[in-house]
Structures are given as C-alpha cells and as structure tokens.
mmCIF file as Biopython writes it, N, C-alpha, C and O atoms, coordinates in Angstrom:
data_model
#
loop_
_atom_site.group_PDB
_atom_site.id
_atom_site.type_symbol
_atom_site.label_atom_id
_atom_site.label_alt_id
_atom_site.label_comp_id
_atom_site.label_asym_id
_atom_site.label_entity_id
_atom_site.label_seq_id
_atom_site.pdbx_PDB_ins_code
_atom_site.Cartn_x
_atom_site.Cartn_y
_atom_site.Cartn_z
_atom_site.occupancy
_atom_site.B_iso_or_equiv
_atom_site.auth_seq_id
_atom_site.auth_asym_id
_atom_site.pdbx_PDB_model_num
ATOM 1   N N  . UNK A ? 1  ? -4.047  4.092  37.745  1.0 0.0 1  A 1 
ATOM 2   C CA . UNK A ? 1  ? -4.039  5.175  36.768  1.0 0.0 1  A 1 
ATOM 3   C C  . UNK A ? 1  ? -3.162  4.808  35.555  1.0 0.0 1  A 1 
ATOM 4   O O  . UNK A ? 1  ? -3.584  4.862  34.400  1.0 0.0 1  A 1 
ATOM 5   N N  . UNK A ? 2  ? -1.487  4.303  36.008  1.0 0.0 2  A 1 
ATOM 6   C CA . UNK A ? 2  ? -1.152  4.028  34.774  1.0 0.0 2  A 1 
ATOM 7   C C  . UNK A ? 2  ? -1.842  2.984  33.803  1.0 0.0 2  A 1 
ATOM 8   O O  . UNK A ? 2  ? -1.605  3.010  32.595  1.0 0.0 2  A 1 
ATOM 9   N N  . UNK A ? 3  ? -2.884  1.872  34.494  1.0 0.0 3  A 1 
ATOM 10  C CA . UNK A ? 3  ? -3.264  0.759  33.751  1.0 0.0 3  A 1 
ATOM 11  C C  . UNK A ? 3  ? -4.244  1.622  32.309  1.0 0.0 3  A 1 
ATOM 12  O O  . UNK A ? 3  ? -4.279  1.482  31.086  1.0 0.0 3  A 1 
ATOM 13  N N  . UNK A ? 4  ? -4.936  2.531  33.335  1.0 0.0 4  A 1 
ATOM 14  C CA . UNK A ? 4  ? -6.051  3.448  31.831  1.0 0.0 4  A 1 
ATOM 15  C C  . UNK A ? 4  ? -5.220  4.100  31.048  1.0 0.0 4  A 1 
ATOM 16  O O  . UNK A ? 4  ? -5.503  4.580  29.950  1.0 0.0 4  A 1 
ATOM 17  N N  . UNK A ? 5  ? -4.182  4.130  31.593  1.0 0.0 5  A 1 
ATOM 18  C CA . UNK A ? 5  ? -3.273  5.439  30.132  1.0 0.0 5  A 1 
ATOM 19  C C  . UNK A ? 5  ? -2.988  4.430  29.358  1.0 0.0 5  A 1 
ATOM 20  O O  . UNK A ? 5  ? -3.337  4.384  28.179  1.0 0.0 5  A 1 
ATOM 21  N N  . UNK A ? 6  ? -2.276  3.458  29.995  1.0 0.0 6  A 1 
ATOM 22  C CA . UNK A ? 6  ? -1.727  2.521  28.985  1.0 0.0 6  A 1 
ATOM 23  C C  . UNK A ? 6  ? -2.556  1.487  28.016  1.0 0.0 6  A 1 
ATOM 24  O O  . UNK A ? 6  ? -2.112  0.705  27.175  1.0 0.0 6  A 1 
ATOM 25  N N  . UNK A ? 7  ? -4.237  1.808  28.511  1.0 0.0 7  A 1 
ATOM 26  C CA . UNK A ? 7  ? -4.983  1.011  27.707  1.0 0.0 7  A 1 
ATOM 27  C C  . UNK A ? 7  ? -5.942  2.606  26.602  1.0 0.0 7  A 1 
ATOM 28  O O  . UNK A ? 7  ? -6.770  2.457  25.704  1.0 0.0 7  A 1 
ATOM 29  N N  . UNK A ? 8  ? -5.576  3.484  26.970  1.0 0.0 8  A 1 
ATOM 30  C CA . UNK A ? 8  ? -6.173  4.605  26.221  1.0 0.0 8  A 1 
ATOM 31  C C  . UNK A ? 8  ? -4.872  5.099  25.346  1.0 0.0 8  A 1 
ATOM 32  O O  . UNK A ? 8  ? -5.126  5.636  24.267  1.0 0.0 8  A 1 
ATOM 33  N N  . UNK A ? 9  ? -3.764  4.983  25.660  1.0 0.0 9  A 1 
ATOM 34  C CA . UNK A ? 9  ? -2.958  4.971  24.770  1.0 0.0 9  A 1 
ATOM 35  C C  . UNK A ? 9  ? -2.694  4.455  23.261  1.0 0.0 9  A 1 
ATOM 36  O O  . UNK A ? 9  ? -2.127  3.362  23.265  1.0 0.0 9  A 1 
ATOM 37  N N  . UNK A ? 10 ? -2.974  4.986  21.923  1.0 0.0 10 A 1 
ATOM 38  C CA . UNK A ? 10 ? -2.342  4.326  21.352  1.0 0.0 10 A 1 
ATOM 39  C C  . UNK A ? 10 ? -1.185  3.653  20.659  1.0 0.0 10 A 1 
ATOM 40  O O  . UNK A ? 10 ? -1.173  2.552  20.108  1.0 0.0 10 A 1 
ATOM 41  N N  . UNK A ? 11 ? -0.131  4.607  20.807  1.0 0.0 11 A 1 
ATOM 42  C CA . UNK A ? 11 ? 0.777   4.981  20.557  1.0 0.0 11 A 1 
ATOM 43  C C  . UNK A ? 11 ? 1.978   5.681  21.948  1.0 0.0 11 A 1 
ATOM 44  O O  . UNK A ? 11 ? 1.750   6.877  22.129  1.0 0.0 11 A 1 
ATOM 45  N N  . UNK A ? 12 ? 2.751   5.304  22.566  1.0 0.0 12 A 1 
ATOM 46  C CA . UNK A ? 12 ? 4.010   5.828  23.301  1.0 0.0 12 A 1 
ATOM 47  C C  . UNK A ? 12 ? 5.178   5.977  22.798  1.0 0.0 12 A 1 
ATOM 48  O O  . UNK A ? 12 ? 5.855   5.047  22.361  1.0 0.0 12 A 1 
ATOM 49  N N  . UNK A ? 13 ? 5.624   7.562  22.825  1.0 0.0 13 A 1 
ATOM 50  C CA . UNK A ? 13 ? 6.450   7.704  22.354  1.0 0.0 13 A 1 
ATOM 51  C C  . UNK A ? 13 ? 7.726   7.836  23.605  1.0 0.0 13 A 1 
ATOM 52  O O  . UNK A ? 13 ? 7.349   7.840  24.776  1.0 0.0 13 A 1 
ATOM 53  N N  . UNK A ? 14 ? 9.103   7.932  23.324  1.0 0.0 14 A 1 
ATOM 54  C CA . UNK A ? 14 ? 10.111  7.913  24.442  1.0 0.0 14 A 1 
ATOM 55  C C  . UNK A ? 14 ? 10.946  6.510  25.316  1.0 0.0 14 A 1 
ATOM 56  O O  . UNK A ? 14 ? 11.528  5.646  24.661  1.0 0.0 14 A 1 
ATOM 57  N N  . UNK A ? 15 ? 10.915  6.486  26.102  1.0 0.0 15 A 1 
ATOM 58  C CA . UNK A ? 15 ? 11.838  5.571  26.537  1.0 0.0 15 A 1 
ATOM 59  C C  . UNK A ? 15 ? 10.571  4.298  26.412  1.0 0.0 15 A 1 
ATOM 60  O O  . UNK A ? 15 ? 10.706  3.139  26.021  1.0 0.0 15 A 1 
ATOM 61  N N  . UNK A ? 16 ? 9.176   5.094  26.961  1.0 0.0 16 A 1 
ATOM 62  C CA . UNK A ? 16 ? 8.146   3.836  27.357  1.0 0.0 16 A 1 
ATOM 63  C C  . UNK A ? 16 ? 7.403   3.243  25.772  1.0 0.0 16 A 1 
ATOM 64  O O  . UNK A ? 16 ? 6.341   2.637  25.636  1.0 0.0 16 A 1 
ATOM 65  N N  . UNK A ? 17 ? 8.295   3.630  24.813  1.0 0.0 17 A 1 
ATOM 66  C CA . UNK A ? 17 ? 7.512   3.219  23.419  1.0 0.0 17 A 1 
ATOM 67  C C  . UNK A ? 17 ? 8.044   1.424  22.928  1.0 0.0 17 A 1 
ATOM 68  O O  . UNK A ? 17 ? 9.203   1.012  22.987  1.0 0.0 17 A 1 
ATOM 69  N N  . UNK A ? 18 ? 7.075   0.784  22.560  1.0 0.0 18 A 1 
ATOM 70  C CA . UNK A ? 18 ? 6.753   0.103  22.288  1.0 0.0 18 A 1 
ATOM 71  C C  . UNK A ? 18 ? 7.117   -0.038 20.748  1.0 0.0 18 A 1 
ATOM 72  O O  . UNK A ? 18 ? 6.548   0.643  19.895  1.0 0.0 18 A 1 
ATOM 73  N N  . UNK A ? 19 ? 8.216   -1.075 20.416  1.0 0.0 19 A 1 
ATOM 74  C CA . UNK A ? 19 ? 9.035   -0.776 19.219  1.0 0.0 19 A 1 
ATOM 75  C C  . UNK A ? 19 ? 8.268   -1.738 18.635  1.0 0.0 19 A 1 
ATOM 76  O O  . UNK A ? 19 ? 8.789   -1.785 17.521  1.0 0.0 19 A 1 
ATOM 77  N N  . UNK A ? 20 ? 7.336   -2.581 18.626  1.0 0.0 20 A 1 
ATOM 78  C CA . UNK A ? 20 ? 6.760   -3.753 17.830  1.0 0.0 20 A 1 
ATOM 79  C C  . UNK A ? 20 ? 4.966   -2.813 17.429  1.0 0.0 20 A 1 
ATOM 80  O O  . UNK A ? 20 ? 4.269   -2.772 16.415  1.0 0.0 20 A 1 
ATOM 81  N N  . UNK A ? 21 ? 4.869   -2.385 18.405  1.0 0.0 21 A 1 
ATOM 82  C CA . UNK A ? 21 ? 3.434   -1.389 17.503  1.0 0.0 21 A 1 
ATOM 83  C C  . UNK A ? 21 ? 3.678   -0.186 17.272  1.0 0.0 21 A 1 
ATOM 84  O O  . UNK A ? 21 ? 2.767   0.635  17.377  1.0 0.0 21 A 1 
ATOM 85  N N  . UNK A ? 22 ? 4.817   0.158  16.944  1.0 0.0 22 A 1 
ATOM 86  C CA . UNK A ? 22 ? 5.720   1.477  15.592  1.0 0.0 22 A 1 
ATOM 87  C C  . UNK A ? 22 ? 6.122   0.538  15.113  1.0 0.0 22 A 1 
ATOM 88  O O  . UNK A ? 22 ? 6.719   1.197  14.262  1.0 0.0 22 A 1 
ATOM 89  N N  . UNK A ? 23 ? 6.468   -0.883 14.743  1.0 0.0 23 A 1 
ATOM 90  C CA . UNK A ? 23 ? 6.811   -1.564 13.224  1.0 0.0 23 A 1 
ATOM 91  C C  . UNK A ? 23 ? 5.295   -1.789 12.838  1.0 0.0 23 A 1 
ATOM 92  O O  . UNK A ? 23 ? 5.014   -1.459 11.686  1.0 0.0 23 A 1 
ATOM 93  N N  . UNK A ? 24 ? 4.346   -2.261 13.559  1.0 0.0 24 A 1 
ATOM 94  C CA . UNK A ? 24 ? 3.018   -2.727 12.898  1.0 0.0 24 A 1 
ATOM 95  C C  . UNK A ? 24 ? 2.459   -1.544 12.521  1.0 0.0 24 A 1 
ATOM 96  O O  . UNK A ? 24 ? 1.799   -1.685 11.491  1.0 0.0 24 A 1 
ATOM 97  N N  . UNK A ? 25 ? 2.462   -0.694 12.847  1.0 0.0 25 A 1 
ATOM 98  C CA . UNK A ? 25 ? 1.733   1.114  12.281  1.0 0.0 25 A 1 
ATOM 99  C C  . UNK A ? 25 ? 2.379   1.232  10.783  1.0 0.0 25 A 1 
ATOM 100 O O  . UNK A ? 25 ? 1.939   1.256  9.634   1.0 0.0 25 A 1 
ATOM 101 N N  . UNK A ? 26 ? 3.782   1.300  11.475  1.0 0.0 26 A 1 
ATOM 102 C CA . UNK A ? 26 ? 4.353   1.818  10.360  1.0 0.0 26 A 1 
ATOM 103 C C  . UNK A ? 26 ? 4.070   0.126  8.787   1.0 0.0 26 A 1 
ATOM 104 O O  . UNK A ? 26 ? 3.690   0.206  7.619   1.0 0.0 26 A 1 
ATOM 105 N N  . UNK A ? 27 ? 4.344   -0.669 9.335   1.0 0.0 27 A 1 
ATOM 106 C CA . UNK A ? 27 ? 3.740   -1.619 8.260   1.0 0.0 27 A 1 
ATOM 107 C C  . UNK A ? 27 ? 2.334   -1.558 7.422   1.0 0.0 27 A 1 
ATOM 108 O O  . UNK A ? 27 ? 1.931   -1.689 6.266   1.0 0.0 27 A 1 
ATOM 109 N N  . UNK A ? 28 ? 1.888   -1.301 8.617   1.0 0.0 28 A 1 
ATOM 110 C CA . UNK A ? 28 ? -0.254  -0.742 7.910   1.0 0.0 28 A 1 
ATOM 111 C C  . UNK A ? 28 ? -0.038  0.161  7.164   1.0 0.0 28 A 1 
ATOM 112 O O  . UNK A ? 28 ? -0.791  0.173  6.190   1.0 0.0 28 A 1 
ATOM 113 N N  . UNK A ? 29 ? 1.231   1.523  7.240   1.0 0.0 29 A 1 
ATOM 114 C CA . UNK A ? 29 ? 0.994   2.842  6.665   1.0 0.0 29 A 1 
ATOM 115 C C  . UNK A ? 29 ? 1.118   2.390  5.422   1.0 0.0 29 A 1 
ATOM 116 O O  . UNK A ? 29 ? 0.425   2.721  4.461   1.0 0.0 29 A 1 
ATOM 117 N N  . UNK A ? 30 ? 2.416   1.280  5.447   1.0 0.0 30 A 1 
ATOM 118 C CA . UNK A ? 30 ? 3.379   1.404  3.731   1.0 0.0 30 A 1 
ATOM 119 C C  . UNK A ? 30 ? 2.284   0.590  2.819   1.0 0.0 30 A 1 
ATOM 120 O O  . UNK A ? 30 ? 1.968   0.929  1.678   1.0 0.0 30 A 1 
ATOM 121 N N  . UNK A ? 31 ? 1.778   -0.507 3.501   1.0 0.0 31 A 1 
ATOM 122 C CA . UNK A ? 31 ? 0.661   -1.522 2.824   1.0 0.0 31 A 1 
ATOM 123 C C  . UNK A ? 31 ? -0.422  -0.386 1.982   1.0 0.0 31 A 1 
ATOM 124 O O  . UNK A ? 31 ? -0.865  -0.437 0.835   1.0 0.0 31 A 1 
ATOM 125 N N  . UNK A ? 32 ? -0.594  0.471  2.903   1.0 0.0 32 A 1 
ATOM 126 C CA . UNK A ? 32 ? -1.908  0.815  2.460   1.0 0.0 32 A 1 
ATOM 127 C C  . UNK A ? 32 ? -1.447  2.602  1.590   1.0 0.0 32 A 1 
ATOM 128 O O  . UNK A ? 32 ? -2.105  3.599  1.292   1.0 0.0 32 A 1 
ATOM 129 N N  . UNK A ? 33 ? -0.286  2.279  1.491   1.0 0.0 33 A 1 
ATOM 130 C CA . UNK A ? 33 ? 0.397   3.749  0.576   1.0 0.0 33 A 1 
ATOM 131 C C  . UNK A ? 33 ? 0.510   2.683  -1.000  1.0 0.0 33 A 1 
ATOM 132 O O  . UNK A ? 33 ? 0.038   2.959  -2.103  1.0 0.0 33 A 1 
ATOM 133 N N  . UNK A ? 34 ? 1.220   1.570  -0.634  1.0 0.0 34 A 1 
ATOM 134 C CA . UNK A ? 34 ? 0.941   0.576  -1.944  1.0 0.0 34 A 1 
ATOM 135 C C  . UNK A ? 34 ? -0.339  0.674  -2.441  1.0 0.0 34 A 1 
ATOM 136 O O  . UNK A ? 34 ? -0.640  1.260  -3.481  1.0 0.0 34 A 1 
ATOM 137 N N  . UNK A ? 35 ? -1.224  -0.002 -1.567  1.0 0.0 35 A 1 
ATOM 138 C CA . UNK A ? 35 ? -2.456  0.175  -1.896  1.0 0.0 35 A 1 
ATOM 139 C C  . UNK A ? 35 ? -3.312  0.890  -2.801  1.0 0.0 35 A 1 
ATOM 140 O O  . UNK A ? 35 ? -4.082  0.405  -3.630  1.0 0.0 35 A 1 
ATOM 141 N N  . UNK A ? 36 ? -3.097  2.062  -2.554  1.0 0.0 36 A 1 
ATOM 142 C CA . UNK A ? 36 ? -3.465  3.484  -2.866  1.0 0.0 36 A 1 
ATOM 143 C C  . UNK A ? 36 ? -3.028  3.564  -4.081  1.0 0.0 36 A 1 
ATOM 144 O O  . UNK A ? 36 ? -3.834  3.996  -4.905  1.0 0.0 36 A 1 
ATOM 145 N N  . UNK A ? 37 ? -1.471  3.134  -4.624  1.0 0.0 37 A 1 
ATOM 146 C CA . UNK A ? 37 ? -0.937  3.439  -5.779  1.0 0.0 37 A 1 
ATOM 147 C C  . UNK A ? 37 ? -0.874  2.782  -6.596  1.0 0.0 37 A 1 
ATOM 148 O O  . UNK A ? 37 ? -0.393  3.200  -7.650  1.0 0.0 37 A 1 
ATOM 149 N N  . UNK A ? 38 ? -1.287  1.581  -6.495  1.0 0.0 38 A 1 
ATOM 150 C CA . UNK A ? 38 ? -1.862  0.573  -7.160  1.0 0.0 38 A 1 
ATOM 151 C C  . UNK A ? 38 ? -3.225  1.009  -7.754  1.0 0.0 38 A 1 
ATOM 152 O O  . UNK A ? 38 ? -3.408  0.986  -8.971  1.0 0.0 38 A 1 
ATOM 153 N N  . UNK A ? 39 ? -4.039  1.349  -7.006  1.0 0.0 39 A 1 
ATOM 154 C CA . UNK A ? 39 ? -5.605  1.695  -6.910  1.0 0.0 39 A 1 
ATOM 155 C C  . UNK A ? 39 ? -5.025  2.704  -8.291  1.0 0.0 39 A 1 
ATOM 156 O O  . UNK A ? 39 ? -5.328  2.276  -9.405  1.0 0.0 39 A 1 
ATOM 157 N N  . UNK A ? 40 ? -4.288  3.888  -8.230  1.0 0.0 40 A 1 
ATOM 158 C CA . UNK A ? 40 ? -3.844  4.951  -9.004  1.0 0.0 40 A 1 
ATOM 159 C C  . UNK A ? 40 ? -3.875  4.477  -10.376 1.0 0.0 40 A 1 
ATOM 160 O O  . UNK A ? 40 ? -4.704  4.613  -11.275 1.0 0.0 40 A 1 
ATOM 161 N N  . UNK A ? 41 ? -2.691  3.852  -10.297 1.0 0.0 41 A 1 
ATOM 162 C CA . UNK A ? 41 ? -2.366  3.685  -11.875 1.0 0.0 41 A 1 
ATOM 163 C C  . UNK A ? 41 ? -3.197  2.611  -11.956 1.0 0.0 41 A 1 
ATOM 164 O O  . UNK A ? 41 ? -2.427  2.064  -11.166 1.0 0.0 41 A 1 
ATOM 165 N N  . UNK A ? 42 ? -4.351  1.461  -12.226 1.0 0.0 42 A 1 
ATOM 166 C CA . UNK A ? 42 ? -5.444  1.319  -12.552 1.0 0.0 42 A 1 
ATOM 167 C C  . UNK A ? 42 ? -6.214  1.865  -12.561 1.0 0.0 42 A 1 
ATOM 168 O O  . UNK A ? 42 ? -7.037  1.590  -13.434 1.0 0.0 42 A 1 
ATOM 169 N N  . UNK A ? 43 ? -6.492  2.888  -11.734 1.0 0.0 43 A 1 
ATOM 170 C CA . UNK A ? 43 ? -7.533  4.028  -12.608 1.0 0.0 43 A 1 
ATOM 171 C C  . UNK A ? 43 ? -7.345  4.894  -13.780 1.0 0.0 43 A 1 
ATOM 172 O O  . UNK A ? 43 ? -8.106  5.328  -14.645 1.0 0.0 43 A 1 
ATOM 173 N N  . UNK A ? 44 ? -5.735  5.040  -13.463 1.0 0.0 44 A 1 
ATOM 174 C CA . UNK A ? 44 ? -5.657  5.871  -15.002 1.0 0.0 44 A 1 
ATOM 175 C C  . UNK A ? 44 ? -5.571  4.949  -16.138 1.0 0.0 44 A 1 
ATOM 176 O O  . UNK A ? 44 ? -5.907  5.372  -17.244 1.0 0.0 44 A 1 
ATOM 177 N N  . UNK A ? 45 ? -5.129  3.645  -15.997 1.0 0.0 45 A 1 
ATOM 178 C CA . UNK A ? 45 ? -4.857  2.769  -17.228 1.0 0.0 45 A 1 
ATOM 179 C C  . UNK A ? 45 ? -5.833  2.988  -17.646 1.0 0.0 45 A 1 
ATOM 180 O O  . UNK A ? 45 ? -5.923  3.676  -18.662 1.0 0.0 45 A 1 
ATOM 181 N N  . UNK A ? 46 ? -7.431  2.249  -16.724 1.0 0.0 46 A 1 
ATOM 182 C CA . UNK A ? 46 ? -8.662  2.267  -17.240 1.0 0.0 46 A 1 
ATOM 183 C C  . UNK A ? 46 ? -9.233  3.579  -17.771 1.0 0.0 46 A 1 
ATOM 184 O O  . UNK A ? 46 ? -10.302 3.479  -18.373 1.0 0.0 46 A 1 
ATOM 185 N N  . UNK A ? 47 ? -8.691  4.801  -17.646 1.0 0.0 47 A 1 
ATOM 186 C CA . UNK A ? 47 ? -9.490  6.524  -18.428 1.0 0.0 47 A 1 
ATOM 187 C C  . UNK A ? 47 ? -8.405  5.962  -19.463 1.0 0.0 47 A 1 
ATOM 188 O O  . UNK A ? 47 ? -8.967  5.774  -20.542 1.0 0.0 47 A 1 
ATOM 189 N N  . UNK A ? 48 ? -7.196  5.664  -19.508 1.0 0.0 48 A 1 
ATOM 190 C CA . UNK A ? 48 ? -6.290  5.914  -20.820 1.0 0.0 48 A 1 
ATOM 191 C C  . UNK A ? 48 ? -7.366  4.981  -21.656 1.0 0.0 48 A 1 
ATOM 192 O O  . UNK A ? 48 ? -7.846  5.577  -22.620 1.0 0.0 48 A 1 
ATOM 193 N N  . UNK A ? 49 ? -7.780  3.787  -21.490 1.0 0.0 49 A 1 
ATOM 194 C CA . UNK A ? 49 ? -8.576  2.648  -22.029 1.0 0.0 49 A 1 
ATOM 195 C C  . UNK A ? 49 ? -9.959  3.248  -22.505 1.0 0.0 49 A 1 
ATOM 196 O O  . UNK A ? 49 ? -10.509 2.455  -23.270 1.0 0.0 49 A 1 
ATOM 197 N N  . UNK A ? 50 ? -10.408 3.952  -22.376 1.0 0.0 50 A 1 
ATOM 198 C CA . UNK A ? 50 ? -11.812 4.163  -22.094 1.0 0.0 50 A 1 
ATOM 199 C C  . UNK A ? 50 ? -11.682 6.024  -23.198 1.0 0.0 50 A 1 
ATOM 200 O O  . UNK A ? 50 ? -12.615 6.648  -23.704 1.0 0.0 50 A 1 
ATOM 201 N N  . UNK A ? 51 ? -10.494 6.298  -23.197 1.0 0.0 51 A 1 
ATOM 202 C CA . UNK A ? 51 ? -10.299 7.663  -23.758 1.0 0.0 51 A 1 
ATOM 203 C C  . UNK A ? 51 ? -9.674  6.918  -25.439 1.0 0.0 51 A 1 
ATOM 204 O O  . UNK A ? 51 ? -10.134 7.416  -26.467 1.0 0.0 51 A 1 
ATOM 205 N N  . UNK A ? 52 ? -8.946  6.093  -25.517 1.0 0.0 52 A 1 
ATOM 206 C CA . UNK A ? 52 ? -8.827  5.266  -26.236 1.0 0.0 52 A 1 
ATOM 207 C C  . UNK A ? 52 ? -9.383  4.745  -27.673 1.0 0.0 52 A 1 
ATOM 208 O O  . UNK A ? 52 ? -9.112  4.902  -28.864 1.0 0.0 52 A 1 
ATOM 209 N N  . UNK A ? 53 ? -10.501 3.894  -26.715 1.0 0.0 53 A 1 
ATOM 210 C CA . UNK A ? 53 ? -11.684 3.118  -27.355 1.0 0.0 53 A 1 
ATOM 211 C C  . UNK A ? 53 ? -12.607 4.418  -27.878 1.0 0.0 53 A 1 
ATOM 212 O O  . UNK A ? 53 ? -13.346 4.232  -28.844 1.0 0.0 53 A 1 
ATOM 213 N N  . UNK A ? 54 ? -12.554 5.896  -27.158 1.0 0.0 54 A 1 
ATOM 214 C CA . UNK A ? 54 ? -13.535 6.593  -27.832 1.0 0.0 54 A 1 
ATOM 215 C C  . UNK A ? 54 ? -13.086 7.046  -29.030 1.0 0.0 54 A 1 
ATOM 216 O O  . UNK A ? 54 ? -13.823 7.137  -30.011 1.0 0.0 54 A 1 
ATOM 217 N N  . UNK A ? 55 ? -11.580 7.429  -29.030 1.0 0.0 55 A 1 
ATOM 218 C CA . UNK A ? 55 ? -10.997 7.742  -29.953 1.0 0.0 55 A 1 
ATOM 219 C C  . UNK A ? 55 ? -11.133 6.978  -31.845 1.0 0.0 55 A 1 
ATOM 220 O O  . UNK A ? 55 ? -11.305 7.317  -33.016 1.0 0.0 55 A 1 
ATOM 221 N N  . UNK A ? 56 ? -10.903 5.797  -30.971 1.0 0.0 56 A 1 
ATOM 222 C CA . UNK A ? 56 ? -11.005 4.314  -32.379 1.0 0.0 56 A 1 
ATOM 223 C C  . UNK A ? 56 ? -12.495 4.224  -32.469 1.0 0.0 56 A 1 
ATOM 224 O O  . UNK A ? 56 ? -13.050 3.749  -33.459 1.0 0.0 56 A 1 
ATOM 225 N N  . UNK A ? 57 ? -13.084 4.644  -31.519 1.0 0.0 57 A 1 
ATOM 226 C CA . UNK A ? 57 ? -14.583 4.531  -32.286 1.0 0.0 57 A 1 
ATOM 227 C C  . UNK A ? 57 ? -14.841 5.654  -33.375 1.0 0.0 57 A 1 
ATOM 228 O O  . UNK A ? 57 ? -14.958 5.540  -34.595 1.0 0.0 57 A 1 
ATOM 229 N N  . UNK A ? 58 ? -14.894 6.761  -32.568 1.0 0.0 58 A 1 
ATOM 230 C CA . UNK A ? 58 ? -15.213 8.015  -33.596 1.0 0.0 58 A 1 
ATOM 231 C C  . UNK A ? 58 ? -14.058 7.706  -35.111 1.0 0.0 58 A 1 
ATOM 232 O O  . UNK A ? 58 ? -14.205 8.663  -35.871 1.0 0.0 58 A 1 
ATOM 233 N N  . UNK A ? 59 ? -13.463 7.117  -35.444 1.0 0.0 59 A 1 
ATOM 234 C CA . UNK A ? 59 ? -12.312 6.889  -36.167 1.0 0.0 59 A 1 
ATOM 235 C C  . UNK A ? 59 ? -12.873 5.978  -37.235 1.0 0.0 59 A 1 
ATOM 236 O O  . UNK A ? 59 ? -12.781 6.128  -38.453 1.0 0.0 59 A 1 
ATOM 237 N N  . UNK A ? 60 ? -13.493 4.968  -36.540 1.0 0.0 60 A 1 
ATOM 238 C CA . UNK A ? 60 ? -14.091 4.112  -37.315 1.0 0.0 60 A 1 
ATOM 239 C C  . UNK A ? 60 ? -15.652 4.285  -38.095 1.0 0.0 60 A 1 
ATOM 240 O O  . UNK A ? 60 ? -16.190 3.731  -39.054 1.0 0.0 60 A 1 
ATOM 241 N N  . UNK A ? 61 ? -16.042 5.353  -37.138 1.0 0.0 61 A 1 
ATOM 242 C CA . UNK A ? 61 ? -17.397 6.062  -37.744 1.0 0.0 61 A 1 
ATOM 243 C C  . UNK A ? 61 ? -16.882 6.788  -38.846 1.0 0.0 61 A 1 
ATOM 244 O O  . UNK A ? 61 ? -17.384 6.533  -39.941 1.0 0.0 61 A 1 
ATOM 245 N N  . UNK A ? 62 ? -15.937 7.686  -38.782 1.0 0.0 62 A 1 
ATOM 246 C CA . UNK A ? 62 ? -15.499 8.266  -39.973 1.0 0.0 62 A 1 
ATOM 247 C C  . UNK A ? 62 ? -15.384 7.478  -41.109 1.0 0.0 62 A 1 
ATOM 248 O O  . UNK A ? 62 ? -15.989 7.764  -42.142 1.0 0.0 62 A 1 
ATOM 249 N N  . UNK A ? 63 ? -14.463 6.249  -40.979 1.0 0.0 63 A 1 
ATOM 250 C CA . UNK A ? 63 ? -13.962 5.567  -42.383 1.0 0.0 63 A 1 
ATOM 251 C C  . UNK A ? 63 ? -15.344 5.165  -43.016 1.0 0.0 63 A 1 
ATOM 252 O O  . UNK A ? 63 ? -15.587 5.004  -44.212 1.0 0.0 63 A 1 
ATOM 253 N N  . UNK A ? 64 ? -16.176 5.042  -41.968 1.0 0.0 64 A 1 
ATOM 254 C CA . UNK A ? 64 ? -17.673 4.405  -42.482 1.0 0.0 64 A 1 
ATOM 255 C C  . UNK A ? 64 ? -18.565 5.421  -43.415 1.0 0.0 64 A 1 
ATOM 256 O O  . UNK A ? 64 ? -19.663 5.063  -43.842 1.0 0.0 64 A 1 
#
C-alpha cells in the first residue's frame, strides 16, 4: 500500500517530504514566473512599437 501512495503521490509534505522535489517544483515555478514576464514586457514593447509606428504614420500623411 505504501509503494502506490508513494508512486501516486506527488508531492509529501511533513517529516516524509522530499526536500530535492520542493527545490525542483519550486525551481519550475520561478523559471516559468520569469518566463511569463519576459513574455510581458515583449508584448507590451511590441503594442508600444506598433502604437508608435501608427502614430508617425498618420503624422507623415499629414505633412504630405
């Protein structure tokens, strides 16, 4: 019985926890919180870019 808990388990918390897969979790979390915020501010660079270029266009239609 304990062999299925411990293979349906993903995570143990308490005396029986497993301190090397709570550093690898917690490593996946922070990677992929970078991730994410990276992803962020390149998306907004690219609307600032793109809000931008519409701006200097219509700008340049005018002087025309």
């Amino acid at each position: 019985m304990d062999k299925i808990m411990n293979m349906m388990a993903v995570v143990k918390t308490g005396d029986d926890a497993d301190a090397g897969k709570w550093i690898w979790i917690m490593v996946a979390v922070g990677v992929l919180l970078v991730a994410m915020a990276v992803l962020s501010v390149v998306a907004k660079k690219k609307k600032e870019q793109k809000q931008e270029d519409k701006v200097n266009s219509a700008d340049d239609n005018k002087q025309k």
